[in-house]
C-alpha positions as CSV (number, residue, x, y, z in Angstrom):
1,X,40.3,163.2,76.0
2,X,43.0,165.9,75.2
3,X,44.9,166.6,78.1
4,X,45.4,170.8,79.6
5,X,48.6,170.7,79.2
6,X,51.5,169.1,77.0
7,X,55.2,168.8,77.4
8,X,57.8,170.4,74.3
9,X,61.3,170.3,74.5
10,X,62.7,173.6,74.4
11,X,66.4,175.8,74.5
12,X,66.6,177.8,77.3
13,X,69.1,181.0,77.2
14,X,69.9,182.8,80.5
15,X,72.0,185.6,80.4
16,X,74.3,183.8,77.8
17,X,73.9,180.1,79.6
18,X,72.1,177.8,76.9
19,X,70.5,174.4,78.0
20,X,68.1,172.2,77.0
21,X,64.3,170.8,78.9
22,X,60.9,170.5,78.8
23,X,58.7,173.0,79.4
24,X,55.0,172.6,80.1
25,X,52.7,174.1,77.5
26,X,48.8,175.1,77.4
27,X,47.1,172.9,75.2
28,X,45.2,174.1,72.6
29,X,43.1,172.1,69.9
30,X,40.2,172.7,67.3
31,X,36.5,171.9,69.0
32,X,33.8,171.5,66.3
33,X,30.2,172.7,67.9
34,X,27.6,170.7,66.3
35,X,23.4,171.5,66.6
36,X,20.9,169.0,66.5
37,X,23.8,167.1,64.7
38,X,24.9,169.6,62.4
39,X,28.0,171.9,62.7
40,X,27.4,175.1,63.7
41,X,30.9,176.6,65.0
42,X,34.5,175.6,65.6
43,X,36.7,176.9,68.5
44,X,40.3,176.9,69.3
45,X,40.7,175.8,73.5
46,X,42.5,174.5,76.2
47,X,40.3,171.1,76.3
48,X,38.2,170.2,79.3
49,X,34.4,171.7,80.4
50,X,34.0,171.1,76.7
51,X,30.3,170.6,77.4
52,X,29.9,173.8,79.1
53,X,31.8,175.5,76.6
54,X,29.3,174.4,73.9
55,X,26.6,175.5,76.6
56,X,27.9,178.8,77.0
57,X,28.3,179.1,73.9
58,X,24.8,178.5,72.7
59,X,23.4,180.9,75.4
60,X,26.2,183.6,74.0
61,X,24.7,183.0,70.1
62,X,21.4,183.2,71.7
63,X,20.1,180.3,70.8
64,X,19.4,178.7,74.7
65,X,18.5,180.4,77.5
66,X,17.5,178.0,80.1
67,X,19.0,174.4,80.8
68,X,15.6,172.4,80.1
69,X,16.3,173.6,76.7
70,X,19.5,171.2,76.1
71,X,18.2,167.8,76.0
72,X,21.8,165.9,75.8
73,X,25.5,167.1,75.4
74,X,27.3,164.1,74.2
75,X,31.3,163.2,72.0
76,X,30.8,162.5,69.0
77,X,32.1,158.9,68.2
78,X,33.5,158.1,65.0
79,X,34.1,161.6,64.1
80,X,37.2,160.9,61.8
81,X,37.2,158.9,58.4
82,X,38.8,155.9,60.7
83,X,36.0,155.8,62.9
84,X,38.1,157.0,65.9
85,X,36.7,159.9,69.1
86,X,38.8,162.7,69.3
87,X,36.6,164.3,71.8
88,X,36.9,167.7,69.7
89,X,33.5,167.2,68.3
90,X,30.6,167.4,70.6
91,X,26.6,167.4,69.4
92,X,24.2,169.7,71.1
93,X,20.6,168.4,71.0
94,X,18.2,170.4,72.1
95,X,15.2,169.8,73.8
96,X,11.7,168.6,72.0
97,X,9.8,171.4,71.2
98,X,12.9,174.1,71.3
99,X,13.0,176.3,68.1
100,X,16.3,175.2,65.7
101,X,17.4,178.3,64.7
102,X,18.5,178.6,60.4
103,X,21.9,177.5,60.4
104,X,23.3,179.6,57.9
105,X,26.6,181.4,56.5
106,X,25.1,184.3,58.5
107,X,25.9,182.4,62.1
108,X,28.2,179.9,61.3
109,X,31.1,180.7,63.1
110,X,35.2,180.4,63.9
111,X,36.5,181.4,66.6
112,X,40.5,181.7,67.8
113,X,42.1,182.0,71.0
114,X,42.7,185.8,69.8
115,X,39.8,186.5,68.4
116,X,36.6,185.6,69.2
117,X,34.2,186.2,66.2
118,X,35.5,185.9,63.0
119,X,34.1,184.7,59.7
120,X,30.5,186.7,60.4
121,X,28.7,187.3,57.5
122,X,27.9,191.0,58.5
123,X,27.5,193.4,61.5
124,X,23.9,192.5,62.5
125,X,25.0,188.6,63.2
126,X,27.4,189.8,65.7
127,X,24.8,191.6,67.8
128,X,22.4,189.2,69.4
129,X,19.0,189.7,71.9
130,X,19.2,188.5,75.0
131,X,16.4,186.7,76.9
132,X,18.3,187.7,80.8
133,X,18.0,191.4,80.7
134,X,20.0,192.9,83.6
135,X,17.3,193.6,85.9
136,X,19.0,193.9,89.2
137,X,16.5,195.1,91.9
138,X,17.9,196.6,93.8
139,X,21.1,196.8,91.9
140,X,24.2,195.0,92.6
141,X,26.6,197.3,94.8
142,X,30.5,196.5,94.8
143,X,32.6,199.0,96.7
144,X,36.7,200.0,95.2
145,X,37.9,198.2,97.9
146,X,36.2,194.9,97.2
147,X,37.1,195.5,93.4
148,X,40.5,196.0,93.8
149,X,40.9,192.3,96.0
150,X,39.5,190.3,93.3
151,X,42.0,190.1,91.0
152,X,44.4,188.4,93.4
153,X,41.5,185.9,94.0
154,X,41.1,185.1,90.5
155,X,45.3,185.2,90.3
156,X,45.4,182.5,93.5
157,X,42.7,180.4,91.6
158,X,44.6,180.1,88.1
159,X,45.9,176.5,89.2
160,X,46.9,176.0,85.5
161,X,48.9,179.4,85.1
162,X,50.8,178.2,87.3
163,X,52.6,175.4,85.4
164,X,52.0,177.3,82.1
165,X,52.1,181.2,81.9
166,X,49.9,180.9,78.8
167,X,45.8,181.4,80.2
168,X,43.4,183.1,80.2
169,X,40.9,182.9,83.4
170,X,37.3,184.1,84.0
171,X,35.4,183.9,87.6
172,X,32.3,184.3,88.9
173,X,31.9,186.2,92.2
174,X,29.4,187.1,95.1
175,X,28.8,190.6,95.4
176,X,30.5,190.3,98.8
177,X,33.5,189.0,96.9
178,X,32.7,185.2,97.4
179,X,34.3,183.3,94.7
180,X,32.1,181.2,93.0
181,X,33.2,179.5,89.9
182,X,36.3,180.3,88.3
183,X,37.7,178.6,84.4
184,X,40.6,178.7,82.5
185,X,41.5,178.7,78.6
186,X,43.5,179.7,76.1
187,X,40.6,182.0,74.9
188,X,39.1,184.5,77.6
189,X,36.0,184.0,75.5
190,X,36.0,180.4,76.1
191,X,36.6,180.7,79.9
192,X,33.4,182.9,79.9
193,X,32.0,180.7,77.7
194,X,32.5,177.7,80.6
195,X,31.2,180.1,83.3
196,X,28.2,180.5,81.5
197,X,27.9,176.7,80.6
198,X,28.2,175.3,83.7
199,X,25.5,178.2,84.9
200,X,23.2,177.2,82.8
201,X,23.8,173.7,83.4
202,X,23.3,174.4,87.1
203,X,20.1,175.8,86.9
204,X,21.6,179.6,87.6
205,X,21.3,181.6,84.7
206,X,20.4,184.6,84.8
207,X,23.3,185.3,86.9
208,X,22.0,188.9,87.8
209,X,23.7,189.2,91.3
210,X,27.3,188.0,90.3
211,X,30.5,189.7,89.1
212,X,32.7,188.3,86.2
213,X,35.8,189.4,85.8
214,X,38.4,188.6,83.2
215,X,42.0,188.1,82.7
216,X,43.2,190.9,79.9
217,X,41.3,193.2,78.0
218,X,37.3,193.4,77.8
219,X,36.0,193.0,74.5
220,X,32.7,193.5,72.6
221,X,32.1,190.1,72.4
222,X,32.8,189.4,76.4
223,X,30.6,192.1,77.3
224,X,27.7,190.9,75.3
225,X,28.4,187.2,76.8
226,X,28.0,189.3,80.1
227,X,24.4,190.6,78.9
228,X,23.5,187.5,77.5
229,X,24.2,185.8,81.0
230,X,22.3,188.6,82.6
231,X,25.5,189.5,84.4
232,X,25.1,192.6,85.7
233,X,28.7,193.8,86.2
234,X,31.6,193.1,84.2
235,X,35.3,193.9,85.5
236,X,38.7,193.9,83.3
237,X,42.0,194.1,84.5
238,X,42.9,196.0,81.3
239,X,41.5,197.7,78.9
240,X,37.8,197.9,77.4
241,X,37.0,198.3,73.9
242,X,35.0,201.4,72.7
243,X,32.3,199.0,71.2
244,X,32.4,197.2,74.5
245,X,31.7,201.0,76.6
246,X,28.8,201.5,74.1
247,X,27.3,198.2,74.5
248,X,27.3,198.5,78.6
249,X,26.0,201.5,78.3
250,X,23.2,200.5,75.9
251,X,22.5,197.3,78.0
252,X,23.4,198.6,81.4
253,X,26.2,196.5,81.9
254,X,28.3,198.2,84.6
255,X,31.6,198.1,83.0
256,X,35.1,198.1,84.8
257,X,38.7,198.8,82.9
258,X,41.8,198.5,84.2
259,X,41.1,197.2,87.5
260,X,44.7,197.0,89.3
261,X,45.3,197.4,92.7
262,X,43.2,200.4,94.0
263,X,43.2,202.2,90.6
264,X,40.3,201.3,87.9
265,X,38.2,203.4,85.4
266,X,34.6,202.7,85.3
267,X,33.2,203.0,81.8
268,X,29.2,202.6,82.4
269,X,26.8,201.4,84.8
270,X,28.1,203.5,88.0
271,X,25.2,203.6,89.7
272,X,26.9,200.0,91.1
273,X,29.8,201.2,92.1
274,X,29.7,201.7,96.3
275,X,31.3,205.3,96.8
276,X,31.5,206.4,100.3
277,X,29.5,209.3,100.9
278,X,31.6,212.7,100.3
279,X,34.3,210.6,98.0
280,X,36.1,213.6,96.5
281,X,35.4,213.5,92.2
282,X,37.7,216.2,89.9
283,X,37.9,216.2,86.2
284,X,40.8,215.2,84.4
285,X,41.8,215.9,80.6
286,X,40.8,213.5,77.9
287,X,42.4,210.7,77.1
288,X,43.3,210.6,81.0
289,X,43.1,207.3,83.0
């Protein structure tokens, strides 16, 4: 199995000082989804959790939505032309009885550590329907302060950062602040993908009283991972996408941006947010953060 990190030689130049030594490298190789035995998507990631990442996956595409569904994860052996496993090809067979969706152009997809979706065949394929509506009653309630610590917690959970600089990371958390799951990968969609996996695996989805928050920026595509997880409230610690906003608002996602420190912007859903009573509100001009 492909190992999380690798080892390349590389020149080091400090303030004019030039030496030579390995540095320690996230790994990153191809990872061909296959349905029922047929290929369905291929994903660039840091290897490991690679069943939960084809999990997650699945429940993102909508095509699960509870674990009974998934009858066995498993390598596929003999995936090259000389009969050898790479473990980057693993087969998804779902349950007896579970509806195969029509593996077409329209859903077949690619996917980078950059950029999640690419090679859909139009608009519509990229929005999906979720079967874990976001029905917290009563709703999830996460106060500033308890926003503002999480990030450190994610940061002191990153065990592969550390040797690398070059992940990703997506966690789970209580809404007291409880860590509960945390994954790494070159792809922030992947990491959620993981999350979401190992969820579902667990017997936990929908996951409507948790809090995901991601490394980096908050895409469409990780806030519709949130609503297909029936995650309630998605934080960022940078920026959101407009397509993101409109989808939290449309889904009633609660959507934070720029989380750093005490300083965040919430985009939708701030009916969760835990304000203490009198907190002072003033307008500011557009464009303002």
């Amino acid at each position: 199995m492909g190992r999380v990190t690798e080892r390349r030689r590389t020149l080091r130049i400090r303030d004019g000082a030039v030496s030579s030594r390995a540095d320690t490298l996230v790994a990153e190789e191809p990872l061909e989804i296959r349905l029922n035995g047929k290929p369905l998507a291929i994903t660039m990631r840091t290897p490991g959790d690679d069943f939960a990442l084809a999990a997650g996956f699945l429940v993102s595409e909508g095509v699960i939505a509870e674990g009974d569904e998934v009858q066995s994860i498993v390598y596929c052996a003999g995936a090259t032309a000389d009969g050898v496993n790479t473990y980057n090809v693993v087969d998804v067979k779902l349950a007896p009885g579970v509806v195969v969706p029509d593996i077409t152009l329209e859903r077949n997809v690619y996917t980078t550590s950059s950029c999640g979706l690419c090679g859909k065949a139009s608009l519509d394929a990229v929005r999906t329907t979720t079967r874990h509506r976001i029905g917290d009653a009563p709703p999830v309630r996460v106060t500033p302060e308890l926003f503002s610590a999480l990030p450190d917690r994610l940061r002191a959970a990153q065990k592969v950062f550390d040797r690398t600089g070059g992940l990703h990371a997506a966690a789970l958390f209580s809404e007291e602040g409880e860590l509960l799951d945390v994954r790494e990968d070159v792809g922030r969609h992947n990491a959620v993908d993981k999350l979401v996996g190992r969820a579902l695996t667990d017997g936990r989805l929908p996951l409507s009283r948790a809090v995901l928050l991601v490394s980096g920026r908050a895409s469409f595509e990780l806030a519709q991972k949130a609503v297909m997880a029936g995650i309630p409230v998605l934080a960022a610690v940078s920026a959101p996408s407009s397509l993101a906003v409109d989808l939290a608002a449309e889904s009633g996602l609660t959507l934070v941006g720029f989380l750093r420190g005490p300083s965040m912007n919430v985009y939708a859903g701030e009916h969760r947010i835990a304000l203490e009573a009198g907190a002072h509100r003033s307008e500011v001009e557009p464009g303002g953060r």
